[in-house]
FIVEX-729620 format. One line per 3 residues: their letters; for each residue x, y, z of C-alpha. Coordinates in nm, 4 decimals, decimal comma, always signed. Layout:
# FIVEX-729620
A = X/Y/Z | ...
# end
This chain:
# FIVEX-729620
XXX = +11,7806/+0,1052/+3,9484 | +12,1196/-0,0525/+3,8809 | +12,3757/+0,0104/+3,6386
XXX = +12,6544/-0,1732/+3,4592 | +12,9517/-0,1965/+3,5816 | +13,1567/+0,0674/+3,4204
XXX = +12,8625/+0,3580/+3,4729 | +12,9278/+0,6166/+3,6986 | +12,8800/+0,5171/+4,0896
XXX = +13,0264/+0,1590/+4,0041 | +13,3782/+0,0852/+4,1492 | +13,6609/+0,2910/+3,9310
XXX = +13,8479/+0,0514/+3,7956 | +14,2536/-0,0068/+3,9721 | +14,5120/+0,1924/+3,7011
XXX = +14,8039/-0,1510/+3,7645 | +14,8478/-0,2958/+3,4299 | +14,7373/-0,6979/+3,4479
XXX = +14,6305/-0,6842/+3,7910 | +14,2904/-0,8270/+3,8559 | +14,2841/-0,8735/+4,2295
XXX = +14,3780/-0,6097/+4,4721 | +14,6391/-0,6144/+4,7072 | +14,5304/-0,8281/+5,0790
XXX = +14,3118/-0,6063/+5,2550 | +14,2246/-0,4278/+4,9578 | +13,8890/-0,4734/+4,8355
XXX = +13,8715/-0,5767/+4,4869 | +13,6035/-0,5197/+4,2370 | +13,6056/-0,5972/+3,8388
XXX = +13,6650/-0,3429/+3,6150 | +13,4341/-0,2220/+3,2844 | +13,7047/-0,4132/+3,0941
XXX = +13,7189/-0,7027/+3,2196 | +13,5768/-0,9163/+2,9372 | +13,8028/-0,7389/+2,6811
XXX = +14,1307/-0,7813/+2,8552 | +14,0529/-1,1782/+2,8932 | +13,9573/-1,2251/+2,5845
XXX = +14,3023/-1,0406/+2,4392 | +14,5326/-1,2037/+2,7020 | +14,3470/-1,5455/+2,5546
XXX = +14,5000/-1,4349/+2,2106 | +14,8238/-1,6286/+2,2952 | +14,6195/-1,9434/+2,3232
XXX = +14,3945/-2,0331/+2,0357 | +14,2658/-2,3228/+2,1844 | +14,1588/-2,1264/+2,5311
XXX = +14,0404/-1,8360/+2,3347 | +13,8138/-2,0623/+2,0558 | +13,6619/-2,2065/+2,3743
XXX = +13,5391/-1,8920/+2,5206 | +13,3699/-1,8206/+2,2018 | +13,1799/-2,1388/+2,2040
XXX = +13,0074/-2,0607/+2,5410 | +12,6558/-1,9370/+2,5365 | +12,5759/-1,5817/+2,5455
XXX = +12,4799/-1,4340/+2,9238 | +12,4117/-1,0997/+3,0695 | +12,6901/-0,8985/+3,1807
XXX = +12,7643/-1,0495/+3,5379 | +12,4424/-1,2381/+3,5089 | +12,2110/-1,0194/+3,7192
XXX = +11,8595/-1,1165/+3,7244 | +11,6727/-1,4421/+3,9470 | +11,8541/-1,7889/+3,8441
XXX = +11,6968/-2,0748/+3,7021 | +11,9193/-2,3200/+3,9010 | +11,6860/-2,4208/+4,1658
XXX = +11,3578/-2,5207/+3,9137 | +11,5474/-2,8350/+3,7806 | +11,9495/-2,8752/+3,8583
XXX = +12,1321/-2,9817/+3,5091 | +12,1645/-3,3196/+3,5023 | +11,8837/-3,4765/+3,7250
XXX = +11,5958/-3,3507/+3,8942 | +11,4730/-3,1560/+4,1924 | +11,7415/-3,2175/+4,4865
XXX = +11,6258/-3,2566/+4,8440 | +11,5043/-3,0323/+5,1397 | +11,8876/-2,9281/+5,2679
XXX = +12,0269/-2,8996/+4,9096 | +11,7549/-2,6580/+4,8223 | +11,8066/-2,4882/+5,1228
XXX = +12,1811/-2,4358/+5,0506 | +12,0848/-2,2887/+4,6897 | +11,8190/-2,0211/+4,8527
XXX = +12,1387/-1,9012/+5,0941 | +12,3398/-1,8838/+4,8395 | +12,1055/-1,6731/+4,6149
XXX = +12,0157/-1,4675/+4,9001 | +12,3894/-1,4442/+5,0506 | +12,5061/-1,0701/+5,1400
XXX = +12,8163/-1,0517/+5,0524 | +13,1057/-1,2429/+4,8914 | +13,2306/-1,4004/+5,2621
XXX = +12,8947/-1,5042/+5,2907 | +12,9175/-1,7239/+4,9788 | +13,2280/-1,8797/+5,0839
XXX = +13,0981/-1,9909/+5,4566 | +12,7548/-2,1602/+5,2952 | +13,0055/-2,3606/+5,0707
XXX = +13,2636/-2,4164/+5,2944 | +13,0490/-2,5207/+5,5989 | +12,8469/-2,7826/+5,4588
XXX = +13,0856/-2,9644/+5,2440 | +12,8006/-3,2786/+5,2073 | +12,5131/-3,1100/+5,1153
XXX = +12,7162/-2,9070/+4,8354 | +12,6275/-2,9868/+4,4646 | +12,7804/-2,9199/+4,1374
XXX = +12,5478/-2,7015/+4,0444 | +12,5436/-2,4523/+4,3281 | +12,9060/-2,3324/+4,2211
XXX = +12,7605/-2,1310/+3,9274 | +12,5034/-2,0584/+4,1454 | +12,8032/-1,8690/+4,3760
XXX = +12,9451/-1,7331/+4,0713 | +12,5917/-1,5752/+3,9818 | +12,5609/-1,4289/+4,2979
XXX = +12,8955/-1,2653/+4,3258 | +12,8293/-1,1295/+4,0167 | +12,5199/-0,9646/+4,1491
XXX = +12,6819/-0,8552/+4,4696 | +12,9632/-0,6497/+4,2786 | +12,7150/-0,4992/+4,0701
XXX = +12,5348/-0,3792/+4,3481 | +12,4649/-0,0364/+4,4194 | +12,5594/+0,2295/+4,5082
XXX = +12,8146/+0,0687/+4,6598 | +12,9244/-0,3404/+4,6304 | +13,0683/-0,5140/+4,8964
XXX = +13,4372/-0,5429/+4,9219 | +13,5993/-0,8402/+4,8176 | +13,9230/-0,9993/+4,9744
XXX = +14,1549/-1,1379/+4,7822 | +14,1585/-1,4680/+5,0310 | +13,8154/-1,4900/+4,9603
XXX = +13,8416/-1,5315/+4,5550 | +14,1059/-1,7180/+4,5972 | +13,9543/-1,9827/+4,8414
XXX = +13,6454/-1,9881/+4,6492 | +13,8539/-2,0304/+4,3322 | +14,0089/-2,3909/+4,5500
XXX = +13,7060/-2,5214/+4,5840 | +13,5762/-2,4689/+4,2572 | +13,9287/-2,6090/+4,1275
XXX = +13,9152/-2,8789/+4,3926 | +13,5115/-3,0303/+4,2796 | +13,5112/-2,9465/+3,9113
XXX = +13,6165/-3,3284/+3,7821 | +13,2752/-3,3992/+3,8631 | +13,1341/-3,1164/+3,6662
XXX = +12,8995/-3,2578/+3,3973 | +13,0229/-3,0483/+3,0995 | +12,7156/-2,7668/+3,0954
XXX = +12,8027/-2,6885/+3,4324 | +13,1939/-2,6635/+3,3486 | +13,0472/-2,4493/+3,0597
XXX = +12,8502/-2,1867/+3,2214 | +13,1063/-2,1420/+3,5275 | +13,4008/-2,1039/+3,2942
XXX = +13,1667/-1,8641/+3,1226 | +13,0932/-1,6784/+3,4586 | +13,4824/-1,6648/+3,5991
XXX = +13,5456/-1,5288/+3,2550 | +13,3009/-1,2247/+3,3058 | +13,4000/-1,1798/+3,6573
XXX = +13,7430/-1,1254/+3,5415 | +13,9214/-1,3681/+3,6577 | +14,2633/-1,4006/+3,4044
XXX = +14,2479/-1,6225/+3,1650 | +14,5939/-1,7936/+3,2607 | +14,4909/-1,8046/+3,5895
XXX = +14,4517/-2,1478/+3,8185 | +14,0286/-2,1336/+3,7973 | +14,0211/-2,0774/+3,3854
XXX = +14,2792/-2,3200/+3,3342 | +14,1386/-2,5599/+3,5645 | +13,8058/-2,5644/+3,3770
XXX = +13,9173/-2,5168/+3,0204 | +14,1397/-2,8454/+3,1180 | +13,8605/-3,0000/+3,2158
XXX = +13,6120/-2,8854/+2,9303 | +13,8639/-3,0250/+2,6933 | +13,8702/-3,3445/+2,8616
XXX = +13,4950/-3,3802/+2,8019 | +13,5264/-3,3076/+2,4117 | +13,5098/-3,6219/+2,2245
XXX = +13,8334/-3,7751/+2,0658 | +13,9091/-3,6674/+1,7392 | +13,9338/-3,9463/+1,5074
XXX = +14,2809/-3,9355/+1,3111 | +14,2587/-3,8297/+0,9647 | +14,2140/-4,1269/+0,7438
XXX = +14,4723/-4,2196/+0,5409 | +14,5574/-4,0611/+0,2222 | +14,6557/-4,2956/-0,0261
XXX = +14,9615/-4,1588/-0,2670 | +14,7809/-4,1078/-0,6304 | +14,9885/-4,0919/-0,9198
XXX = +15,0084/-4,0417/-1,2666 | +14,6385/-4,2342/-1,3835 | +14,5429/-4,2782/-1,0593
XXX = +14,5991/-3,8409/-1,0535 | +14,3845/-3,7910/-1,3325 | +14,1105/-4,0185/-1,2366
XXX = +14,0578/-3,8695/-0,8800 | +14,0700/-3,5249/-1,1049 | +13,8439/-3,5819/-1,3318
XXX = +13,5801/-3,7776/-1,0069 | +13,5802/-3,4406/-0,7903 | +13,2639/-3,2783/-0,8103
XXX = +13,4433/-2,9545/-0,7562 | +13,6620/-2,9838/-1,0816 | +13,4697/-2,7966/-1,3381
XXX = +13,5263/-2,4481/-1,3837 | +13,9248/-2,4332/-1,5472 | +14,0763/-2,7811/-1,5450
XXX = +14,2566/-2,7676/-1,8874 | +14,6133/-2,7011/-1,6769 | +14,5365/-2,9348/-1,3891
XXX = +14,4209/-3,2001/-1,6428 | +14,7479/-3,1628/-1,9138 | +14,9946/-3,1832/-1,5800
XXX = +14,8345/-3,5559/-1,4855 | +14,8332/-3,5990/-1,7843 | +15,1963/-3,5530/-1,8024
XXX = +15,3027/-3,6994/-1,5087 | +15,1269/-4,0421/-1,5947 | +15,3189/-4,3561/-1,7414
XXX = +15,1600/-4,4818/-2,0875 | +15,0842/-4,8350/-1,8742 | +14,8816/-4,5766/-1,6414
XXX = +14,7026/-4,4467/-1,8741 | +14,3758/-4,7452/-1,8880 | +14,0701/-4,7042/-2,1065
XXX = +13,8666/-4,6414/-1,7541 | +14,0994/-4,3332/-1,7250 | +14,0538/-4,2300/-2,1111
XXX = +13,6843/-4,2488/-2,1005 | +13,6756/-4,0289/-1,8291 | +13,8853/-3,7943/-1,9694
XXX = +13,6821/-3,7728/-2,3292 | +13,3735/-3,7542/-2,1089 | +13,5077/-3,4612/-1,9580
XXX = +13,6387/-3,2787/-2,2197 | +13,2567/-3,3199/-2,4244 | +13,0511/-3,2781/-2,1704
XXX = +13,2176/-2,9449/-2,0950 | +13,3028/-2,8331/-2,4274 | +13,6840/-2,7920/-2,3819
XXX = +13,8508/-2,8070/-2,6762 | +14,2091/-2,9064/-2,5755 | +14,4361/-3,0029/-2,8550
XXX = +14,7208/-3,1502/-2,6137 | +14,4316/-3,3741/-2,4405 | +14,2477/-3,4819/-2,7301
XXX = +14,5466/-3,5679/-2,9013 | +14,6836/-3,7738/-2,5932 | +14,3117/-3,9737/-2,6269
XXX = +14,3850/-4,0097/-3,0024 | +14,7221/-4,1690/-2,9571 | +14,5910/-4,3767/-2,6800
XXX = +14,3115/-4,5198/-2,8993 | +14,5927/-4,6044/-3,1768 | +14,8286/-4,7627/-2,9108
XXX = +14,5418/-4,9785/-2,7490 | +14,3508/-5,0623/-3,0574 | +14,3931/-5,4215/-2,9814
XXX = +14,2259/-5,4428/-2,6565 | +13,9708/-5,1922/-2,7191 | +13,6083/-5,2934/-2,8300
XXX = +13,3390/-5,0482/-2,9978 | +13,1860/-4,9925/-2,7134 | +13,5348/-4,8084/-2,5276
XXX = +13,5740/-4,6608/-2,8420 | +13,2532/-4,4996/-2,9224 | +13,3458/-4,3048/-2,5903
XXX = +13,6530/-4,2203/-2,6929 | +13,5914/-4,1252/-3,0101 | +13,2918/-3,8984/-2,9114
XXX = +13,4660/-3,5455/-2,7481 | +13,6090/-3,5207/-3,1930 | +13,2825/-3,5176/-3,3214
XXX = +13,1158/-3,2862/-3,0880 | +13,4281/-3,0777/-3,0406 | +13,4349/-3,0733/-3,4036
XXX = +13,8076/-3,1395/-3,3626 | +14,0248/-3,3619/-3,6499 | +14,3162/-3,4588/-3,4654
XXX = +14,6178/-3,4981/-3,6363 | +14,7617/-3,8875/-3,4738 | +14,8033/-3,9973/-3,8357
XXX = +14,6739/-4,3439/-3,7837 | +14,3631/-4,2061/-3,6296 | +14,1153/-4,3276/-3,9123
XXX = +14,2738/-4,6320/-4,0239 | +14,2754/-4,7610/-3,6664 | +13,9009/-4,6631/-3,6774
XXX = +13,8448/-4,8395/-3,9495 | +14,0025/-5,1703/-3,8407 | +13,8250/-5,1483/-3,5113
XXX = +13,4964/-5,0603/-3,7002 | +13,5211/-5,3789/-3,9707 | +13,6056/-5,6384/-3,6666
XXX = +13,3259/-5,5152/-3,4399 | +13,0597/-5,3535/-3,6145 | +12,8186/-5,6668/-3,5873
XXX = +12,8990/-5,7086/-3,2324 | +12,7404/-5,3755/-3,1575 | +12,5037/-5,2292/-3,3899
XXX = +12,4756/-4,8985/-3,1425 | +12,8025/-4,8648/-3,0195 | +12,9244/-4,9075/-3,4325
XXX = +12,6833/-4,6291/-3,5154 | +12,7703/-4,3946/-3,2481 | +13,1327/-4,4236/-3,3952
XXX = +12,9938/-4,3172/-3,7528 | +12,7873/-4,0013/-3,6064 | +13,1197/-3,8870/-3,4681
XXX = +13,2985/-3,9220/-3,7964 | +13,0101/-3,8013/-4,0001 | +13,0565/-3,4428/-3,8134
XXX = +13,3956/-3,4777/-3,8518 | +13,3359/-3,5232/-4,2238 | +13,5161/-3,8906/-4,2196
XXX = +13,2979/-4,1664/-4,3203 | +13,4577/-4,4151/-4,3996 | +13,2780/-4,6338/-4,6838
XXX = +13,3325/-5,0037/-4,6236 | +13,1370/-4,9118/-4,2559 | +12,8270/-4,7448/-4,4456
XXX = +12,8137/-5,0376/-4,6806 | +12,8045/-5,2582/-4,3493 | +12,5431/-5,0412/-4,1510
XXX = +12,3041/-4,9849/-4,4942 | +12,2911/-5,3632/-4,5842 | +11,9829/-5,5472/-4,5276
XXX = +12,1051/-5,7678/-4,2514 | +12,2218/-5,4757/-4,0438 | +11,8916/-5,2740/-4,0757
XXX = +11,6675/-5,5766/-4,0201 | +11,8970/-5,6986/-3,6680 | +11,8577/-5,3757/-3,5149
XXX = +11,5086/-5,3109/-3,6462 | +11,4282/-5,5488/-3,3778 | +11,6156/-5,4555/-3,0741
XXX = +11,5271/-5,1924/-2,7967 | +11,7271/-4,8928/-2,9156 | +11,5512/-4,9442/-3,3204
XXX = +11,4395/-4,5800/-3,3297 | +11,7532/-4,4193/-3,2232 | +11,9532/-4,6388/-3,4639
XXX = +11,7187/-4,5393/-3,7083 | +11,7484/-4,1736/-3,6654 | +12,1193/-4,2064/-3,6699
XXX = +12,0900/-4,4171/-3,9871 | +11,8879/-4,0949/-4,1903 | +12,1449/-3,8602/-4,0645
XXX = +12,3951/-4,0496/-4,2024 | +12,1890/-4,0902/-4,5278 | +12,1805/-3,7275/-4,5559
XXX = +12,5511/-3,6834/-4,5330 | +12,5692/-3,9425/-4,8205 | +12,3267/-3,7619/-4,9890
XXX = +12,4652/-3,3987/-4,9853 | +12,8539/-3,4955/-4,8603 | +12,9355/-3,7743/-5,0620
XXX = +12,8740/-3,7681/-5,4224 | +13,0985/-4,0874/-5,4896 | +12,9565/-4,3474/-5,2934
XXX = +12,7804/-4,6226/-5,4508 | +12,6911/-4,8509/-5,1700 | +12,3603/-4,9130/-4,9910
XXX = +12,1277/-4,6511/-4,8880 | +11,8546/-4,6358/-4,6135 | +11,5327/-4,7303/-4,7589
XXX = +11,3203/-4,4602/-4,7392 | +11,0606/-4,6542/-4,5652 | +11,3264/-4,6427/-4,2647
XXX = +11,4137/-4,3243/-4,3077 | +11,2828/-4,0453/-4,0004 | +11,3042/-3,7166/-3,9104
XXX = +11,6891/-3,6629/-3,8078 | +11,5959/-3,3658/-3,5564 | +11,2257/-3,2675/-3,5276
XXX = +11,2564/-3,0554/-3,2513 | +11,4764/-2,8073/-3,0895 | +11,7964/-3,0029/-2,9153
XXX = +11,7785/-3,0504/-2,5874 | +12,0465/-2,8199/-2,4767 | +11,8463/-2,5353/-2,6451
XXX = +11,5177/-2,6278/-2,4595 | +11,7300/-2,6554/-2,1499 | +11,8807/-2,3062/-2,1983
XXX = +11,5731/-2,1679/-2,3579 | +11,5707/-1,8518/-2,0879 | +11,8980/-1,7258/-2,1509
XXX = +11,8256/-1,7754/-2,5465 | +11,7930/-1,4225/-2,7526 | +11,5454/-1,6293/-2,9822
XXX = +11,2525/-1,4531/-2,7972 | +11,3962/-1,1008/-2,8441 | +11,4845/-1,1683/-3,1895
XXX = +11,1653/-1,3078/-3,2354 | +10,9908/-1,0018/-3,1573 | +11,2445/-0,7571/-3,3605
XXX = +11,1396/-0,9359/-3,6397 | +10,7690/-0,9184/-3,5640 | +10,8460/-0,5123/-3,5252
XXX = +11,0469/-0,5149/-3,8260 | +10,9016/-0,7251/-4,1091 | +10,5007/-0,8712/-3,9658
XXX = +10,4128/-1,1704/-3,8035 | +10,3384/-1,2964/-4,1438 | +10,7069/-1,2542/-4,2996
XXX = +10,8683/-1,4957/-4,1037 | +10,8596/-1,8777/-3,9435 | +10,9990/-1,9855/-3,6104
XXX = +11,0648/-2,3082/-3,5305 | +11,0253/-2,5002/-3,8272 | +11,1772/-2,8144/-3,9167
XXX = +11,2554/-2,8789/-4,2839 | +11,2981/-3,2036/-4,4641 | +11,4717/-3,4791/-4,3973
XXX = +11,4637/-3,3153/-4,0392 | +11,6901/-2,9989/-3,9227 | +11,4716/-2,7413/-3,6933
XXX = +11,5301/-2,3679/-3,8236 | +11,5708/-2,1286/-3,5929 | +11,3995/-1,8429/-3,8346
XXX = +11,3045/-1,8765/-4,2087 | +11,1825/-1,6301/-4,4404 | +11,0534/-1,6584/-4,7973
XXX = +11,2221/-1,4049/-5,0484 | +11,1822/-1,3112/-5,4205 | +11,4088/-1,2968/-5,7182
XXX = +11,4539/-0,9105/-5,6290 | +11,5004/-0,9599/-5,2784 | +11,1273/-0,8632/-5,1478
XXX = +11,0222/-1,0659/-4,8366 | +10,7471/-1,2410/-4,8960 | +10,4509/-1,3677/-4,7017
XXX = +10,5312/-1,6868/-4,5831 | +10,1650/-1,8477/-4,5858 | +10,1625/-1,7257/-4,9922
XXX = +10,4934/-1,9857/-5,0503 | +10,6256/-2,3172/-4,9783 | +10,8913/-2,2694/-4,7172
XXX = +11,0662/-2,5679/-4,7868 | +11,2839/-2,7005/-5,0095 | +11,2331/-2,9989/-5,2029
XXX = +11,4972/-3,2996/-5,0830 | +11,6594/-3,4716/-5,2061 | +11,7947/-3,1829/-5,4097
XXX = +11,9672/-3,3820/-5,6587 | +11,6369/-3,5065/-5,7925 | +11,5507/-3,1337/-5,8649
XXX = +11,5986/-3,0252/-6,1799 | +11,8445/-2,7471/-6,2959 | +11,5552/-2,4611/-6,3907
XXX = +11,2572/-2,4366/-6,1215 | +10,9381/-2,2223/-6,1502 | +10,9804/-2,1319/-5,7794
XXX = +11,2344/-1,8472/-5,7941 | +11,2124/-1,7841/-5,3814 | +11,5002/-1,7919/-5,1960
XXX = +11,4786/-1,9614/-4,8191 | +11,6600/-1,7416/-4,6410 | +11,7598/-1,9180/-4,2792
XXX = +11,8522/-1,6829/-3,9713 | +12,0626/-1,8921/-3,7041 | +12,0805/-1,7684/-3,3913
XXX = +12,4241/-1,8682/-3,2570 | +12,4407/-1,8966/-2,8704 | +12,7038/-1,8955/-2,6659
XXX = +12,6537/-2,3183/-2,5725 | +12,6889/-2,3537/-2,9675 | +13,0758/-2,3559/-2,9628
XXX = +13,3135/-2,4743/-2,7470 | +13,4353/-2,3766/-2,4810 | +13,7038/-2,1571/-2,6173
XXX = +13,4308/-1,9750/-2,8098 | +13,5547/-1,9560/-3,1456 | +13,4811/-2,3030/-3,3011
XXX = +13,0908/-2,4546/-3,3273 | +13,0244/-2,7542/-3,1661 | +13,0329/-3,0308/-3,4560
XXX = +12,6292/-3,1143/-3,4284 | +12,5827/-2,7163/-3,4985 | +12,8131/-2,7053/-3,7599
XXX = +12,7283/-3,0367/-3,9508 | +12,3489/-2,8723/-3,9403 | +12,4279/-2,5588/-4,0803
XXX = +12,6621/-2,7520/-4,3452 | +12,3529/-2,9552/-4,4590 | +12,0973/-2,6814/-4,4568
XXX = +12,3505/-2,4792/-4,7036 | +12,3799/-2,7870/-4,9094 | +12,0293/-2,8059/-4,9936
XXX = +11,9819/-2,4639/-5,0885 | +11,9380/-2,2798/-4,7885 | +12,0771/-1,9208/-4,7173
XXX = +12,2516/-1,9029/-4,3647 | +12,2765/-1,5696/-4,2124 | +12,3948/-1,6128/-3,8640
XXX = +12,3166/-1,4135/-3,5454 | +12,6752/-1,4763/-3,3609 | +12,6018/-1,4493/-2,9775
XXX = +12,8922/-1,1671/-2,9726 | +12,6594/-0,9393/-3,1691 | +12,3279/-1,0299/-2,9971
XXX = +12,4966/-0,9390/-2,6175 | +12,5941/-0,5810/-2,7758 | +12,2715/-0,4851/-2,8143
XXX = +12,1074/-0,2667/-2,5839 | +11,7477/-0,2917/-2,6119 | +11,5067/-0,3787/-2,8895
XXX = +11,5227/-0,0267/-3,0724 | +11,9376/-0,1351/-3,1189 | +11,8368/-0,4913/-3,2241
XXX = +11,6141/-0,4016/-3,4345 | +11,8240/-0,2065/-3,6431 | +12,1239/-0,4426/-3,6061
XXX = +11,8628/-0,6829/-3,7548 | +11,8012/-0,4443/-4,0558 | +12,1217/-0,3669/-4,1750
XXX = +12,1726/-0,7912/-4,1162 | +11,8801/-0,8304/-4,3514 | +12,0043/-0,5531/-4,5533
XXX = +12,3614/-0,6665/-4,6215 | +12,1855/-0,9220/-4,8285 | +12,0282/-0,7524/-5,0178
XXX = +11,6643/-0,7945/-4,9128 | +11,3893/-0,5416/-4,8468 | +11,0353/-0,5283/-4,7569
XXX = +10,7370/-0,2906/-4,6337 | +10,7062/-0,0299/-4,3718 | +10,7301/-0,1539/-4,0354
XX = +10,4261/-0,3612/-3,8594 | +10,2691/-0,2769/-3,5081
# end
């Protein structure tokens, strides 16, 4: 059976640092580290040393029948006298032998019958008990011709000899490595020059910022420096809208950049129309941000009274932003209430949008603005504002505690003591509702009206329903911004109209929720919640 080289009975290995051939008449065999010391003398050249780990992986010295003579790479089966020459050199019995079949029939030699040599020697040295000496002549003639016919390598050939010299030792900054890494590198394709990069400044900064799919996760810095390097003239709507865009759709709440959009929109309010501005404008109302660019609602205003019949969506987009902000501006809901207003868009594609937009905006009047005397929505018009959950709650709906809560309160008070889900007039979804009595028992929900009548104005002063409607919101992390201290202006401007009518908030702050460890803690974070106010109820249910 053979062994490895570098097994007892193979050749001991010569003790001269560096040398890899023997002295002349010296016979010459690789030693066990062969591999290793080419591959660390290949340190000082990246290039040769990235190569040789791009070759394909082969047996040590590549011992075992070769696959050279089935089909020759490149082309197939070769004729009677080339065949021949590969069988002699496959059965060749020693390393002298190799070099006389190449050497002595120079026109019947092919490319591929030099790894073919390379194979064999690597059998014949690890041969045993005992390989065949090897001259140093002989390498280094065999080396020459190798050298000498490798330009018309095709490049798997050049491949899988480089490979072979490399596991026969031969150094890596010697004349048969170099030879075929040189040509291996000639045989790469050209590397086309790197394109171009065009110099971006100031807007131009911002905008290729704000484009990058990979610029999501902390921008705020990266955004206020382009910011600050870019000239006002730099500064186009295209550039601002992307900006606002950003800062909503990721919640960032960034006084220095929304500010910087608020100024903008006051500088430009000439050559912006409604439909620029209803972008711009948006990132206040959901970020629930006021800025404090003085001019900011008066410029609104102007923009709003030249183009609000140009674009009936665009101008009521503008007034949902405002109504979270809690700045509706009158002469506008005199404009969007009027009869020739509601009857254009009544027709048009985006009618029952407009129209929901158009009762949320009623409510605010309604609860938020006791001294307007304008138009009103007919009621015929009017719609639910929000009759289901929003979107980005049945989006998140699996990282939600609403489930877990859902089932502390089952635990806690009975499936019959509570509501989920339920939307009360003119249209806000409640997260949890429960029915309670003058002296703070929890009531059956089936056994009372859960909602409250709206509008609440037109209720009078003394009712014979004493039950309170006591609303549990769950607040989830998405609910606020990104900062995580300020709700998004949809959540608040819901929980600001559900307390207007008569509701009882008690919010579940996400904070609280994440600190509970299992549904025994929740459930009695829940009752001392429930507690704190001042209600009570039954033993616990199943």
């Amino acid at each position: 059976m053979r062994r490895p080289l570098g097994e007892p009975g193979s050749r001991a290995p010569r003790p001269t640092e560096g040398a890899t051939y023997a002295g002349p008449g010296e016979p010459w065999s690789p030693s066990p580290n062969s591999m290793l010391r080419v591959l660390l003398s290949a340190q000082a050249s990246s290039a040769r040393l990235s190569g040789l780990l791009l070759l394909p992986p082969v047996q040590p010295c590549c011992l075992g029948p070769s696959k050279w003579g089935d089909r020759p790479p490149g082309g197939g089966p070769h004729a009677g006298p080339v065949q021949g020459l590969q069988r002699l050199l496959e059965q060749a019995r020693s390393p002298g032998e190799l070099l006389r079949w190449l050497g002595q029939n120079p026109t019947k030699v092919r490319a591929h019958h030099y790894p073919v040599a390379l194979r064999r020697l690597g059998q014949l040295l690890g041969s045993q008990p005992r390989p065949p000496p090897v001259e140093q002549a002989t390498l280094q003639d065999l080396s020459q011709l190798i050298i000498r016919n490798c330009p018309s390598f095709d490049i798997h050939t050049i491949h899988v000899c480089l490979h072979l010299a490399v596991l026969l030792g031969f150094p890596s900054d010697g004349a048969l490595v170099c030879a075929l890494e040189q040509e291996r590198r000639f045989r790469l394709p050209p590397k086309p020059p790197p394109p171009l990069q065009p110099v971006l400044r100031g807007g131009q900064t911002l905008e290729a910022a704000l484009s990058c799919p990979h610029f999501l996760r902390h921008p705020q810095q990266h955004l206020i420096r382009s910011l600050a390097e870019a000239r006002p003239e730099e500064l186009t709507p295209h550039v601002m809208v992307l900006l606002a865009q950003h800062l909503a759709r990721h919640r960032l709440r960034e006084p220095h950049l929304l500010e910087a959009i608020a100024h903008f929109l006051v500088v430009q309010e000439a050559q912006l129309n409604s439909k620029v501005v209803q972008k711009l404008v948006l990132p206040f109302g959901r970020l629930n941000y006021l800025p404090l660019e003085q001019q900011f609602m008066p410029c609104l205003e102007r923009i709003l009274a030249r183009e609000a019949g140009v674009a009936p969506l665009a101008t009521v987009n503008i007034l949902m932003s405002l109504c979270q902000l809690r700045c509706l501006p009158f002469r506008a809901l005199h404009f969007v209430f009027s009869p020739g207003f509601i009857s254009h868009v009544s027709g048009t594609p985006h009618a029952l949008i407009v129209r929901r937009y158009l009762s949320l905006l009623d409510t605010a009047v309604e609860l938020e603005l006791p001294g307007y005397r304008g138009p009103r929505l007919p009621r015929r018009q009017q719609v639910p504002i929000f009759p289901q959950p929003l979107i980005t709650d049945r989006a998140r709906c699996k990282y939600s505690h609403k489930d877990i809560v859902a089932e502390g309160l089952r635990q806690l008070l009975g499936e019959e003591k509570y509501r989920q889900d339920l939307t009360v007039p003119p249209g806000y979804c409640t997260d949890f509702l429960l029915c309670v009595s003058s002296s703070g028992a929890v009531l059956p929900v089936r056994t009372q009206d859960p909602f409250l009548p709206y509008p609440p104005r037109s209720c009078p002063h003394t009712t014979r329903d004493p039950a309170q409607r006591v609303v549990l919101m769950l607040r989830e992390r998405w609910h606020y911004c990104r900062d995580g201290r300020v709700l998004l202006g949809s959540r608040a401007l819901r929980e600001r109209h559900l307390g207007l009518m008569g509701y009882q908030l008690l919010p579940l702050p996400f904070e609280e929720l994440e600190s509970q460890r299992g549904l025994p803690q929740l459930k009695s974070y829940l009752r001392q919640k429930l507690q704190a106010l001042g209600l009570r109820w039954g033993p616990e249910g199943g």
